[in-house]
matplotlib code that plots the C-alpha trace (Angstrom):
import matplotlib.pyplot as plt

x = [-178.6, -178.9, -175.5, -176.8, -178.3, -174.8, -173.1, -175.3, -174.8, -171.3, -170.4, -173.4, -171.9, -171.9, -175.9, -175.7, -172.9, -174.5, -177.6, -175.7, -174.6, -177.1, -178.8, -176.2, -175.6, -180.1, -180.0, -177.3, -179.2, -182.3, -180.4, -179.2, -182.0, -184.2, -181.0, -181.0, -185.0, -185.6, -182.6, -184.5, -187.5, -186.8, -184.8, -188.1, -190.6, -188.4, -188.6, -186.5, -187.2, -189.4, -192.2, -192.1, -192.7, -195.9, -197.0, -196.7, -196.3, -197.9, -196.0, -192.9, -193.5, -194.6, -190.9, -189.4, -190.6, -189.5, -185.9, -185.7, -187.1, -184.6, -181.7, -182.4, -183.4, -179.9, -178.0, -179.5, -179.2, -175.7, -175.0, -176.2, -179.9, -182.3, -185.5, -188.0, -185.8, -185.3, -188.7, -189.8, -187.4, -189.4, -192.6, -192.0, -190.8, -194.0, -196.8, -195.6, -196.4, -200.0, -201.9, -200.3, -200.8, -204.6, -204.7, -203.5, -205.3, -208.6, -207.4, -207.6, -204.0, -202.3, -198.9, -196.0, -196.0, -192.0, -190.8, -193.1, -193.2, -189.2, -189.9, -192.1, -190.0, -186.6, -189.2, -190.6, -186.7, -186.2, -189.4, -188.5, -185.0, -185.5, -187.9, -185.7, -183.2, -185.5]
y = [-38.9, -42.4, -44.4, -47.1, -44.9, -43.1, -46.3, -47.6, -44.8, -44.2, -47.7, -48.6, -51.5, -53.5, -53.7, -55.8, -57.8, -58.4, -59.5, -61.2, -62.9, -64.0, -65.0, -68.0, -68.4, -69.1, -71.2, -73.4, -73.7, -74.4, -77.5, -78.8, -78.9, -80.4, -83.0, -84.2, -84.3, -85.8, -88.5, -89.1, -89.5, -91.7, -93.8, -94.3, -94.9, -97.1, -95.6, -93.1, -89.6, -89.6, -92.3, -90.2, -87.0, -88.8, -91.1, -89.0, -85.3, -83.3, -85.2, -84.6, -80.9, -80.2, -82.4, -80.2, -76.9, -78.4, -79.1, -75.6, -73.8, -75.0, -74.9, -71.4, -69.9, -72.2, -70.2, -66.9, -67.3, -68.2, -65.4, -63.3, -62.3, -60.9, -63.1, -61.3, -61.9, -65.5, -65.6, -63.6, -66.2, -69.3, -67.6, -67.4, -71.3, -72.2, -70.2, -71.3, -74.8, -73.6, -73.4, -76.4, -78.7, -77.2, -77.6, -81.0, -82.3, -81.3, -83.3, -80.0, -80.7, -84.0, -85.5, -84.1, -80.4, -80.4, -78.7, -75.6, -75.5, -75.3, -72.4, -70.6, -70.6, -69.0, -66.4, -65.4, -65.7, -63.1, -60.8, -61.0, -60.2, -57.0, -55.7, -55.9, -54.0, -51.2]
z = [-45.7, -44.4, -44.3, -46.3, -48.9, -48.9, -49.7, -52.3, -54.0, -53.6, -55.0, -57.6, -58.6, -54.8, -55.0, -58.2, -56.8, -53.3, -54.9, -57.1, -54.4, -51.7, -55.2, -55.9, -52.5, -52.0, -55.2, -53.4, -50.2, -52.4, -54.1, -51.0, -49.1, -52.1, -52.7, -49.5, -48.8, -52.1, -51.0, -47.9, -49.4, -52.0, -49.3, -47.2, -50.8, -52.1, -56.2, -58.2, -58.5, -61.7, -59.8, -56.8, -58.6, -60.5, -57.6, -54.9, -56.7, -53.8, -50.8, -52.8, -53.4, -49.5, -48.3, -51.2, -49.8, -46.5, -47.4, -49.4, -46.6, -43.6, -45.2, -46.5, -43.2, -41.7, -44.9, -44.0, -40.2, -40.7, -42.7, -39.8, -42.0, -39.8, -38.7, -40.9, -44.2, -43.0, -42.3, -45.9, -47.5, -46.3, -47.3, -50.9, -50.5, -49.4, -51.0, -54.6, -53.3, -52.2, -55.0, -56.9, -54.4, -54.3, -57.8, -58.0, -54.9, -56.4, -60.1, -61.7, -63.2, -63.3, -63.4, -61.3, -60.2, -59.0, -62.0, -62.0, -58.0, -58.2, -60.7, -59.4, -56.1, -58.1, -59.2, -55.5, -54.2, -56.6, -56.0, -52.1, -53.0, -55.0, -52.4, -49.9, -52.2, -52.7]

ax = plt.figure().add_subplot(projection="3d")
ax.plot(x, y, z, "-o")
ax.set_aspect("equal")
plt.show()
């Protein structure tokens, strides 16, 4: 039997609290890195959050997924992650942002797309996460 297969099984519990985990510990890289691009953003525009978000929604969303995605992979690296789950991490920053920005770019929806990008992103985090549980 495989070590690690020995030890998840041995102490059930330390799965759920390791997720547990590395899942604060992404949503706090994911705030940081969205605080401080959105701060340098809305430095260099000149407007508050709200006007950037409706002005400028898919600029905002691609320096979003920007911010969320370096200091993730930083978190992870420090952490000693591999590469690849750095590198799966950034992917399920980005490809939320794909279609919405498509979307929006083409005026098939209007009005900012922040809020559901940042959703959608908790929800990849969490589908990468698991699968690397399995």
């Amino acid at each position: 039997m495989h070590v690690a297969t020995a030890t998840r099984q041995a102490r059930p519990g330390h799965d759920a609290h390791g997720f547990l985990r590395h899942l604060f510990e992404m949503a706090l890289a994911m705030m940081a890195g969205m605080m401080v691009s959105a701060a340098i953003f809305l430095s260099a525009v000149g407007t508050t959050a709200a006007e950037a978000m409706r002005e400028h929604a898919v600029l905002f969303v691609v320096l979003q997924a920007f911010g969320m995605t370096v200091a993730m992979v930083a978190w992870m690296r420090h952490r000693r992650h591999t590469w690849r789950s750095s590198s799966e991490m950034a992917v399920a920053m980005v490809i939320p942002a794909v279609p919405l920005i498509c979307l929006r770019l083409l005026d098939v929806i209007s009005g900012p797309i922040c809020g559901v990008y940042c959703f959608t992103t908790i929800v990849a985090m969490v589908v990468v996460m698991r699968r690397g549980l399995s």
